[in-house]
LUMDORO-246197 format. One record per residue (C-alpha): residue number from 1; residue in one letter; x, y, z. Coordinates in Angstrom, 1 decimal. Example, Ala and Ser with C-alpha at 12.3 -4.5 7.8 and 13.67 -1.06 7.14 Angstrom:
BEGIN
1; A; 12.3; -4.5; 7.8
2; S; 13.7; -1.1; 7.1
***
This chain:
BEGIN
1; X; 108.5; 30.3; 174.9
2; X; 105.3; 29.6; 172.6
3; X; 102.5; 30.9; 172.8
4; X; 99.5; 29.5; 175.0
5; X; 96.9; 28.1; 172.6
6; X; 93.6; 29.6; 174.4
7; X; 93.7; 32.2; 177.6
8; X; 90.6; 34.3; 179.2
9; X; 91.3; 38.1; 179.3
10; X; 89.4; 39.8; 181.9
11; X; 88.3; 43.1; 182.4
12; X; 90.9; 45.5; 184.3
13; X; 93.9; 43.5; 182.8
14; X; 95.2; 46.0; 180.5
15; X; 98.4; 47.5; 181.6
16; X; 100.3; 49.6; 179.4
17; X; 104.1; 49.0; 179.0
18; X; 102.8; 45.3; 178.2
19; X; 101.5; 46.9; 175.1
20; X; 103.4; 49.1; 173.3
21; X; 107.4; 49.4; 172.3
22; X; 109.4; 50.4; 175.1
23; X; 110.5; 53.7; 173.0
24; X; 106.6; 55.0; 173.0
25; X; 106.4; 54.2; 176.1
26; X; 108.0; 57.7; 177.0
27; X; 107.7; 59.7; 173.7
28; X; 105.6; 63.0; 172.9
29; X; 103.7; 62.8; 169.7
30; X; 104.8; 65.0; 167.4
31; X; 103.0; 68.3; 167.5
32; X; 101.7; 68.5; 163.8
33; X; 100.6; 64.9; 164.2
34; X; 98.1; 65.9; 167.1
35; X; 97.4; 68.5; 165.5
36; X; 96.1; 66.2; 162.4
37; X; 94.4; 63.5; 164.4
38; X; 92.3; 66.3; 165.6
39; X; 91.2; 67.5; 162.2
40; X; 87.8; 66.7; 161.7
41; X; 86.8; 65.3; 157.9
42; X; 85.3; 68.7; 156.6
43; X; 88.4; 70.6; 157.3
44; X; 90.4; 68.0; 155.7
45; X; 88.3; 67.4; 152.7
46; X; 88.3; 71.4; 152.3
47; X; 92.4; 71.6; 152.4
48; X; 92.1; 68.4; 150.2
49; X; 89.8; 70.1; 147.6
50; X; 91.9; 73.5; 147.6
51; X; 95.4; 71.8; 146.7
52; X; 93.1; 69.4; 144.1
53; X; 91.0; 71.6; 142.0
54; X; 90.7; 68.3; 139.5
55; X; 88.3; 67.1; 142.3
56; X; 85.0; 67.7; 143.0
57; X; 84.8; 69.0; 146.6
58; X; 81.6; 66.3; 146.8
59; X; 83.0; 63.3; 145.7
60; X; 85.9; 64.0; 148.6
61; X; 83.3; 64.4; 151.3
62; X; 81.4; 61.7; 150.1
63; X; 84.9; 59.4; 150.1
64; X; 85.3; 60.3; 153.8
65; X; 82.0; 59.6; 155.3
66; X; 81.6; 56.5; 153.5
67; X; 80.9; 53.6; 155.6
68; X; 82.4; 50.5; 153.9
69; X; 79.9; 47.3; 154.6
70; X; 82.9; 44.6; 155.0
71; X; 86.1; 46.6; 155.4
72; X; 86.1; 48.4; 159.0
73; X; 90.0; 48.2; 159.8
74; X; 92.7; 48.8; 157.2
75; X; 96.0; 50.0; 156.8
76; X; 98.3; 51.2; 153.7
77; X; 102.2; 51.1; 153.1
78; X; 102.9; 54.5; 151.3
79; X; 105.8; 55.7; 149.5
80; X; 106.5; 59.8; 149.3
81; X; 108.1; 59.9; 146.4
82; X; 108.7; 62.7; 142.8
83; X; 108.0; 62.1; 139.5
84; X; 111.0; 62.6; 136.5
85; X; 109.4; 66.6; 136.7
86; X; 110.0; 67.3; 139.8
87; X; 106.2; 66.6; 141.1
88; X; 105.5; 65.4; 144.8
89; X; 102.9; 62.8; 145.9
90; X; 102.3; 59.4; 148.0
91; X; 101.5; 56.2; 146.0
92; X; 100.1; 53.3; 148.0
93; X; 102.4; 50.3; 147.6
94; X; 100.2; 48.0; 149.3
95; X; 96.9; 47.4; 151.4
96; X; 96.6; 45.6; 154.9
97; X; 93.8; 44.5; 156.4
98; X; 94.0; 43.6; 160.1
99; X; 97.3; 45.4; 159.9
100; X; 99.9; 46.5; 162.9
101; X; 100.6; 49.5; 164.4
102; X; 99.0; 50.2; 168.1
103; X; 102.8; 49.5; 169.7
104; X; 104.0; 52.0; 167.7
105; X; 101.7; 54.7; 168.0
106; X; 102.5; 57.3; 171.3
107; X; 99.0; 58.5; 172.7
108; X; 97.7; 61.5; 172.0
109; X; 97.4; 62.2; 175.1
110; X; 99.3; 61.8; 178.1
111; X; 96.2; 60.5; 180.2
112; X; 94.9; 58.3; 177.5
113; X; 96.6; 54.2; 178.3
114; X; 94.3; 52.4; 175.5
115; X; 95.0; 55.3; 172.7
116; X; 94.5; 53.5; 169.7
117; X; 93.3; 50.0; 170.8
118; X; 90.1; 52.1; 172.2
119; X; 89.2; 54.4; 169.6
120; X; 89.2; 51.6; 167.3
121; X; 87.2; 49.3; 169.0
122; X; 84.8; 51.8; 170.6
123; X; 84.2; 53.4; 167.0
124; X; 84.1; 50.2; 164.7
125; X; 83.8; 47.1; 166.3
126; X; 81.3; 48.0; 169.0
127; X; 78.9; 48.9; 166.8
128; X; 78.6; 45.4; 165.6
129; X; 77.4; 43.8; 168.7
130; X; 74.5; 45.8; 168.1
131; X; 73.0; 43.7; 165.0
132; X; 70.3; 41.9; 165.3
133; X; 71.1; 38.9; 164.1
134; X; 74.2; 37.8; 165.9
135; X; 74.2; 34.8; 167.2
136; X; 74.7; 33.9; 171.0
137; X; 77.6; 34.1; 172.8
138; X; 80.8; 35.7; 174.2
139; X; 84.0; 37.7; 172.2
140; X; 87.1; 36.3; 171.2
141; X; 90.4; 37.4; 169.3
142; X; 92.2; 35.2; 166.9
143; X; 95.6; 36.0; 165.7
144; X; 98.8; 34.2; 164.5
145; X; 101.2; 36.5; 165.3
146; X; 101.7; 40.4; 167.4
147; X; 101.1; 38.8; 171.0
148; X; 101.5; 42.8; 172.2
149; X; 99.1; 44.1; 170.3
150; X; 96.2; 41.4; 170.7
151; X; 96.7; 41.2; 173.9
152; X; 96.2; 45.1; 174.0
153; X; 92.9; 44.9; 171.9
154; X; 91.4; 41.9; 174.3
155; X; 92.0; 43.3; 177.2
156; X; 90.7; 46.6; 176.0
157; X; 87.8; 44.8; 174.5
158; X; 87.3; 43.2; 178.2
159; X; 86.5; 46.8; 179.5
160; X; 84.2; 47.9; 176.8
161; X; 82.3; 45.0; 176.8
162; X; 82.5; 44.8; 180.7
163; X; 83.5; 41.1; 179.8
164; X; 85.9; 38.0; 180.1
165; X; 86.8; 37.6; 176.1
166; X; 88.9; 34.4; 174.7
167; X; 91.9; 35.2; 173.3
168; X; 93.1; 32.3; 170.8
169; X; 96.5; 31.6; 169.0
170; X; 95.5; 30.9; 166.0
171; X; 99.1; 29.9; 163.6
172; X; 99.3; 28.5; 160.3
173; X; 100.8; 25.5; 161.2
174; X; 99.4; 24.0; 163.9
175; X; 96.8; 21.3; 163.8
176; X; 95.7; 21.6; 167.3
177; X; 93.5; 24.6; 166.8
178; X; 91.6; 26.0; 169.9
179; X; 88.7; 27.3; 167.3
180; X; 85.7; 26.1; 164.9
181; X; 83.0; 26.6; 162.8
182; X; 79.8; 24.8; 163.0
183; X; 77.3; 23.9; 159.9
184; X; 75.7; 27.6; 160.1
185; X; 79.2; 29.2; 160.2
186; X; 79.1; 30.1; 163.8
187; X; 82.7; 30.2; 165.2
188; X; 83.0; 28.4; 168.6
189; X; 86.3; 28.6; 170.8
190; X; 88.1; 25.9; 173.0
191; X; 88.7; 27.9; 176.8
192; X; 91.7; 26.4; 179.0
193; X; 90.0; 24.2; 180.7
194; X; 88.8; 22.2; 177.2
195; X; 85.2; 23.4; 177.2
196; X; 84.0; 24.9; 173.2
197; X; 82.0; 28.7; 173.6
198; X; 80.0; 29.9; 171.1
199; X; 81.2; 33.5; 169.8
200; X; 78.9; 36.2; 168.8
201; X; 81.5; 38.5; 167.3
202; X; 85.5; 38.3; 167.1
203; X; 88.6; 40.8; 166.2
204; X; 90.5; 39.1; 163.8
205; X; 94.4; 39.7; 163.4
206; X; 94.9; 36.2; 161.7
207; X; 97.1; 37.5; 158.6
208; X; 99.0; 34.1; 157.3
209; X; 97.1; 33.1; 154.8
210; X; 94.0; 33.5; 156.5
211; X; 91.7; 31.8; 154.2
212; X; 93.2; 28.5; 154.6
213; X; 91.6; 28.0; 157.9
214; X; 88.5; 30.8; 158.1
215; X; 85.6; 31.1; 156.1
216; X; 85.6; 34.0; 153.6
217; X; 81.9; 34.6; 155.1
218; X; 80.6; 33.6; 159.0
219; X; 77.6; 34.1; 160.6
220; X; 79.8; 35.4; 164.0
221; X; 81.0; 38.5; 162.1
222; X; 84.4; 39.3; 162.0
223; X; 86.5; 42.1; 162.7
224; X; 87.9; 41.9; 159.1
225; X; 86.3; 39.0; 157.8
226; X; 88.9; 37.1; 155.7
227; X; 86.5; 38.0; 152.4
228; X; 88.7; 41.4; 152.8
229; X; 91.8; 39.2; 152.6
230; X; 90.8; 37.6; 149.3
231; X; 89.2; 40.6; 148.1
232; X; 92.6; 42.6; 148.5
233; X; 93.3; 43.3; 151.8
234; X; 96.3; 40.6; 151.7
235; X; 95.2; 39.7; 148.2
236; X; 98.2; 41.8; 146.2
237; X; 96.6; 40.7; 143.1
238; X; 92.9; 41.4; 143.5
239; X; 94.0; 44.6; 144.6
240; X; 95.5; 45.5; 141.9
241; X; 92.7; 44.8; 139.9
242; X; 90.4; 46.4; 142.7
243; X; 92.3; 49.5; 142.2
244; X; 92.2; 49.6; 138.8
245; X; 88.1; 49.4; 138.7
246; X; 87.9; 51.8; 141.1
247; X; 89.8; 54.3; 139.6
248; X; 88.2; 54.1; 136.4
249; X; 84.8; 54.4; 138.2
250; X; 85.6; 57.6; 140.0
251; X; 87.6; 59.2; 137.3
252; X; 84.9; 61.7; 136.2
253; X; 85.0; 63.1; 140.3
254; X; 88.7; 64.1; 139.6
255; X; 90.0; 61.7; 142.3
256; X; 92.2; 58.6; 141.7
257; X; 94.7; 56.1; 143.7
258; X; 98.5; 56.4; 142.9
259; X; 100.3; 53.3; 143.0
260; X; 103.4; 52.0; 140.7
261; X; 102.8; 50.6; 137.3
262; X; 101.4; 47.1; 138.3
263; X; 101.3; 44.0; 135.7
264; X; 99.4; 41.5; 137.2
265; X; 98.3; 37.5; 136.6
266; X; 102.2; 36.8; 135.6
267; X; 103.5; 33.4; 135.0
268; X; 107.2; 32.6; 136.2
269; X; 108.5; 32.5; 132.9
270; X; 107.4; 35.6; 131.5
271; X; 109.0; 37.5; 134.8
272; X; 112.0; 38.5; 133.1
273; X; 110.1; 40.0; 130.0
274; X; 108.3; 42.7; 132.3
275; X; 111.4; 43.0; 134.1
276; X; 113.2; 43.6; 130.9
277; X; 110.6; 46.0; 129.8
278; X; 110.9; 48.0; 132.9
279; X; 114.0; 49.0; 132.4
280; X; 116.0; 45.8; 134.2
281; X; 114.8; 47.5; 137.8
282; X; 111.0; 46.1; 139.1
283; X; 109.7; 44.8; 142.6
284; X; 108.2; 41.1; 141.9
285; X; 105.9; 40.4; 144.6
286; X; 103.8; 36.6; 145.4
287; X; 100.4; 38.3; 145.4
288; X; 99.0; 36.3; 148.7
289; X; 102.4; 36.9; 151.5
290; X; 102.7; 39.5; 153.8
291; X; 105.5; 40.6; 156.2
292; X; 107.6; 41.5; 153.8
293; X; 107.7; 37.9; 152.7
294; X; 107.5; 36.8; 149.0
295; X; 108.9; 40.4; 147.9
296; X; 111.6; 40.4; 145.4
297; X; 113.4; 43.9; 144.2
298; X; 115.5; 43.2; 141.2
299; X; 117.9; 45.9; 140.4
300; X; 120.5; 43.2; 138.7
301; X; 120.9; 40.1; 136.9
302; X; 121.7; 38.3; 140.5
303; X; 118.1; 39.0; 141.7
304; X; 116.3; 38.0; 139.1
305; X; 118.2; 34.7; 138.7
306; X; 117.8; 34.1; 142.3
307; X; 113.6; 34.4; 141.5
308; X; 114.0; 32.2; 139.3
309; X; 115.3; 29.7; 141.3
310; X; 113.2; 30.1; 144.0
311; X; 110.1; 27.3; 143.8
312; X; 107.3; 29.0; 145.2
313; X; 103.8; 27.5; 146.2
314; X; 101.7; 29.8; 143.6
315; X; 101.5; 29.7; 140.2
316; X; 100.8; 33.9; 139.4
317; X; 102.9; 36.8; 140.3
318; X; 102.8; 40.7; 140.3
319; X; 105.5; 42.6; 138.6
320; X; 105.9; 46.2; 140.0
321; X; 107.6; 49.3; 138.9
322; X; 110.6; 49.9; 141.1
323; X; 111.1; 53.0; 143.0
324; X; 114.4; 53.5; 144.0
325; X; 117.0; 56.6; 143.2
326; X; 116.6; 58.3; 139.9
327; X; 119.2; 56.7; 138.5
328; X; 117.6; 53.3; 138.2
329; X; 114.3; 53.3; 139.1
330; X; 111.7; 51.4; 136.7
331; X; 110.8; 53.3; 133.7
332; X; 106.9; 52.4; 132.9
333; X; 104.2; 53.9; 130.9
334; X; 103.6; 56.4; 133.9
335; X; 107.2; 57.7; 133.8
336; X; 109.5; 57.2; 136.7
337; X; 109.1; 58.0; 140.5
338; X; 111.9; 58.6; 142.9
339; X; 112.0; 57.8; 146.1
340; X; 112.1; 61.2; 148.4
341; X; 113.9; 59.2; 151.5
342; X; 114.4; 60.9; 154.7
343; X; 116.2; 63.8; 155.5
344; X; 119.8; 63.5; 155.1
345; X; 122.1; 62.6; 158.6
346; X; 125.2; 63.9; 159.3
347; X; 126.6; 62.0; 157.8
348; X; 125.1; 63.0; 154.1
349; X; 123.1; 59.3; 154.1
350; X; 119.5; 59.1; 152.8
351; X; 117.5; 56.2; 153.9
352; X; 114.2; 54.6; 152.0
353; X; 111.7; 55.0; 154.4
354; X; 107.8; 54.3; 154.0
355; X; 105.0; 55.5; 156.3
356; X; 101.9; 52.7; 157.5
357; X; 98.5; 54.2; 158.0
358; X; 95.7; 52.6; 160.0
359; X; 92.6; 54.1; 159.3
360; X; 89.3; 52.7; 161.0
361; X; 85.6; 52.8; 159.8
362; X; 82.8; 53.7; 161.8
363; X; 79.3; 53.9; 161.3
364; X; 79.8; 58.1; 160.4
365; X; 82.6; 57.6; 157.9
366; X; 86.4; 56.9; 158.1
367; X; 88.8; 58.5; 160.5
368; X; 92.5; 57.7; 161.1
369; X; 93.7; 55.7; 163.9
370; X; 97.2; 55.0; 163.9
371; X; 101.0; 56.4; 161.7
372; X; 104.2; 54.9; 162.1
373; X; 107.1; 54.9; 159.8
374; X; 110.1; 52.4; 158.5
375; X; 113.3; 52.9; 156.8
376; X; 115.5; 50.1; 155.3
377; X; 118.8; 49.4; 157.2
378; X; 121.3; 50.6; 154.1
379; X; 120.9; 53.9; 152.9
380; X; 119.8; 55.0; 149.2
381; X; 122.6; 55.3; 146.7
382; X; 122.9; 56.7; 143.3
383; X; 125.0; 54.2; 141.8
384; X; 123.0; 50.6; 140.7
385; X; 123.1; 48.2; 143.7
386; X; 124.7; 44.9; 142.7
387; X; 124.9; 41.5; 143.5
388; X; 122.1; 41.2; 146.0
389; X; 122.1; 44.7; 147.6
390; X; 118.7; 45.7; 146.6
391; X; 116.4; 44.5; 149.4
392; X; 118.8; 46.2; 152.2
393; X; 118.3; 49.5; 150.7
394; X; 114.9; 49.5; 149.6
395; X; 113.2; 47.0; 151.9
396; X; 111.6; 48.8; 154.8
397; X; 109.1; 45.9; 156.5
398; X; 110.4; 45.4; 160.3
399; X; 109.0; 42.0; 160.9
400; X; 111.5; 38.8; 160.7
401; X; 110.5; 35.1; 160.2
402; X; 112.8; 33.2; 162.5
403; X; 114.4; 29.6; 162.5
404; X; 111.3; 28.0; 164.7
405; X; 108.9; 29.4; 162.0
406; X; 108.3; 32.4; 164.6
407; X; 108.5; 36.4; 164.1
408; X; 110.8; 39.0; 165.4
409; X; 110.7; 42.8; 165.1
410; X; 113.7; 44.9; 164.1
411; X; 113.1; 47.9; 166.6
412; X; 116.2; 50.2; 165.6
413; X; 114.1; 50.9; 162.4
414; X; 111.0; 52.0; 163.3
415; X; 110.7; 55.7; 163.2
416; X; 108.0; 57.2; 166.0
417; X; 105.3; 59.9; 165.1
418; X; 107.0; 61.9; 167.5
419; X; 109.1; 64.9; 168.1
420; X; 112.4; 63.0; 167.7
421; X; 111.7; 60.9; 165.0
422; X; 108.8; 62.9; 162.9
423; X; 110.8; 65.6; 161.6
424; X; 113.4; 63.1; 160.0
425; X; 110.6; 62.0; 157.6
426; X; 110.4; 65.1; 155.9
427; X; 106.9; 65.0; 155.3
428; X; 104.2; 67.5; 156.2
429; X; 100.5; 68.3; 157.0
430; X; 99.4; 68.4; 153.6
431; X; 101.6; 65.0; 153.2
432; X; 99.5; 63.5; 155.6
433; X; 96.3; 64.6; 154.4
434; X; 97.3; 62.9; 151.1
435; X; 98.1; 59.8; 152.7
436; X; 94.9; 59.5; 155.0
437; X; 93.3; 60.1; 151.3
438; X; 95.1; 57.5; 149.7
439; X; 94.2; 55.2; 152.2
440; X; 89.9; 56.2; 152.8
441; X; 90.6; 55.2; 148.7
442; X; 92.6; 52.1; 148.6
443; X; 89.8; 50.7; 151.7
444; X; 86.8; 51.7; 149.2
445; X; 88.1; 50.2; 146.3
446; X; 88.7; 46.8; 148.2
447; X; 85.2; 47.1; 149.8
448; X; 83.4; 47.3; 146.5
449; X; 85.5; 44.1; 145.2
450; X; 84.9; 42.2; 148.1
451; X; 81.3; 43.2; 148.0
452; X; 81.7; 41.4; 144.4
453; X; 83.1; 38.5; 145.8
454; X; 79.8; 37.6; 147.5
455; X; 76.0; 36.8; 146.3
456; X; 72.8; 38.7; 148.1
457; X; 72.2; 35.9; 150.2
458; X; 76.5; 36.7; 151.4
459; X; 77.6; 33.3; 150.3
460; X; 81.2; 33.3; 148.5
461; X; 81.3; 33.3; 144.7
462; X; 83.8; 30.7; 144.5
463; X; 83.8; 30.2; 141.1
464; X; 83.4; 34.2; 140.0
465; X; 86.5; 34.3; 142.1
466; X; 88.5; 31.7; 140.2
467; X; 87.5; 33.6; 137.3
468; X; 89.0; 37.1; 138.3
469; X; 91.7; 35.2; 140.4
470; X; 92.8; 31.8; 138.3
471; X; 95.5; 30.5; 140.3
472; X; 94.4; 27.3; 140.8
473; X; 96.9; 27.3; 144.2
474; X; 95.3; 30.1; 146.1
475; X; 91.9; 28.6; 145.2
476; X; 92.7; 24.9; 146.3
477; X; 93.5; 26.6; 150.1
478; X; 90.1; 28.5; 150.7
479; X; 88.2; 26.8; 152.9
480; X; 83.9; 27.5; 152.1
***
């Protein structure tokens, strides 16, 4: 059944097992996860500070109560992995904005329906309907794919607001779209019954290719706005190079985001050099897909042929160190990391598994919001995987691009935050505090790019982005 184009969510409407998986539905978070969510961002930039003494205890608080001016809602894809000496830490693979992960989450607490969905829009999206300059109008969410959740956040946005609010499907590739922009970049949305409403602010969950039918900047705000998209937030690329600003401007505080040896602005042809150079193992990644799609591990001389085959819309990629077993991983100028996997089964099997933060911003500074976890359906071996055996082992995303261009979810490998399915992760408080860390960091660094990527007068710098971003294909589908 497809989705209906435009529906009115009303207040009251929210009911709970329409909006979660059905194996939260009846799962006990994990102690030492409640036990985190509860830490306030003192305590945890004290721990933080103890097991760093590299950082300045300062620049740690300051990190934490930062409020980023575009990037309120963001998640990261972590791995927990070892260095060739034996060291332990969480490198950020990747950067979401508007990303997944209320269905997954089990409340807190047993009395609390909304979890998630509230705290984040109570915390950082409320507070924007108190600007004075929005324009008039009712609430709407947009979104092209995740029916549960969006239904979950308009509904709870219904209550908080005390308000109908227009949910609109909003895919790539339809033409008859039940949303617009006028001349002063106010958004306007088509209601069932064909009549356009002016919107005065919108939750955005639109994550295929966003920019090819939203403005970078609007003058309804939204909940990201796509500027976070092209900045890095589904922007692999720009991130990349976000990252690598950042770090270098916070080096002196001791601080610094991990992430694998990145080689950005590739052409196709030089993709098997940098593979070559990495050791014949790398991830190769088009810089602008999500869901898992567009991600390439090569791990033999099958996978990289059948890149090179492929005939892919953009003309720049990403080549990544791969993290795998420590037999082949990639071999960069950082060393090699291993992949820590999860605790073996009975069975002596050790699955890749990586761990999705959400982490919200609010007006006093970031705070988490949501953890889930994924592991890939084959498990980890030492011996090199042939043929095309890579992706099964180390690919962990659940979401699956069916034969009518729609998604499905592969349930049986999502791992819970809970008491069943925590403990199989292997990780621990101080893994979490990292992570939460890694994440406040990644957000930042994307926030100051994207605050690049826009003049005073918050216009797009089209042709400053062209510059730090020349891929003439990605530029040709951003609508101004």
């Amino acid at each position: 059944m497809s989705e209906p184009i435009s529906r009115v969510i009303q207040p009251g409407s929210f009911e709970r097992q329409d909006h979660y998986y059905t194996k939260v539905l009846n799962a006990q978070v994990h102690p030492l996860i409640r036990y985190f969510f509860n830490l306030k961002n003192e305590r945890i930039a004290e721990r933080y500070a103890h097991l760093h003494p590299e950082v300045k205890p300062e620049a740690i608080r300051a990190a934490l109560s930062h409020t980023p001016r575009h990037y309120r809602w963001g998640g990261t894809d972590l791995f927990a992995v070892t260095t060739e000496h034996g060291v332990r830490q969480i490198v950020v693979i990747e950067t979401n904005s508007c990303p997944s992960g209320q269905k997954s989450m089990p409340p807190l607490a047993e009395d609390q329906d909304q979890a998630g969905y509230r705290m984040l829009l109570e915390r950082s999206f409320m507070p924007m309907l108190k600007r004075r300059n929005l324009p008039q109008g009712g609430l709407a969410v947009l979104y092209d794919k995740n029916p549960m959740e969006n239904t979950g956040y308009a509904a709870t946005l219904a209550d908080l607001a005390n308000e109908p609010v227009h949910l609109i499907y909003a895919p790539d590739s339809t033409e008859d779209r039940a949303f617009r922009f006028t001349e002063d970049r106010v958004l306007e949305v088509r209601d069932p019954d064909g009549a356009w409403a002016p919107i005065r602010a919108a939750f955005r969950y639109v994550t295929q290719r966003p920019w090819n039918r939203l403005p970078p900047v609007t003058r309804t705000p939204l909940f990201n706005p796509v500027l976070i998209c092209l900045a890095g937030g589904r922007n692999k690329m720009l991130a990349a190079k976000a990252y690598d600003l950042y770090n270098a401007r916070i080096q002196q505080t001791g601080l610094t985001i991990r992430t694998p040896e990145t080689i950005w602005d590739v052409n196709r042809a030089e993709v098997p050099l940098w593979v070559a150079r990495m050791g014949g193992s790398a991830v190769i990644k088009v810089p602008y897909s999500n869901a898992g799609q567009g991600v390439f591990t090569v791990t033999s001389n099958e996978e990289l042929d059948a890149f090179m085959d492929q005939d892919p819309p953009y003309d720049r990629f990403i080549v990544q160190a791969l993290i795998g077993h420590t037999r082949w991983s990639s071999r960069g100028r950082q060393g090699q990391l291993n992949q820590l996997g999860t605790i073996p089964n009975r069975k002596g099997q050790i699955f890749v598994a990586d761990m999705r933060f959400m982490v919200g911003a609010s007006p006093d500074g970031f705070y988490p919001v949501a953890i889930y976890a994924r592991r890939a359906r084959s498990p980890l071996t030492a011996e090199r995987p042939t043929g095309m055996q890579s992706w099964s082992m180390l690919g962990t995303n659940l979401s699956v691009k069916t034969d009518g261009g729609g998604w499905d979810t592969e349930h049986g490998r999502l791992t819970l935050m809970d008491s069943r399915d925590f403990n199989l992760l292997g990780v621990g408080l101080d893994d979490l505090i990292e992570a939460y860390i890694q994440t406040v960091l990644a957000m930042a660094a994307i926030d100051e790019m994207a605050n690049q990527l826009v003049t005073q007068r918050n216009r797009f710098r089209q042709r400053f982005f062209r510059s730090i971003n020349p891929d003439p294909a990605l530029v040709s589908e951003i609508i101004t």
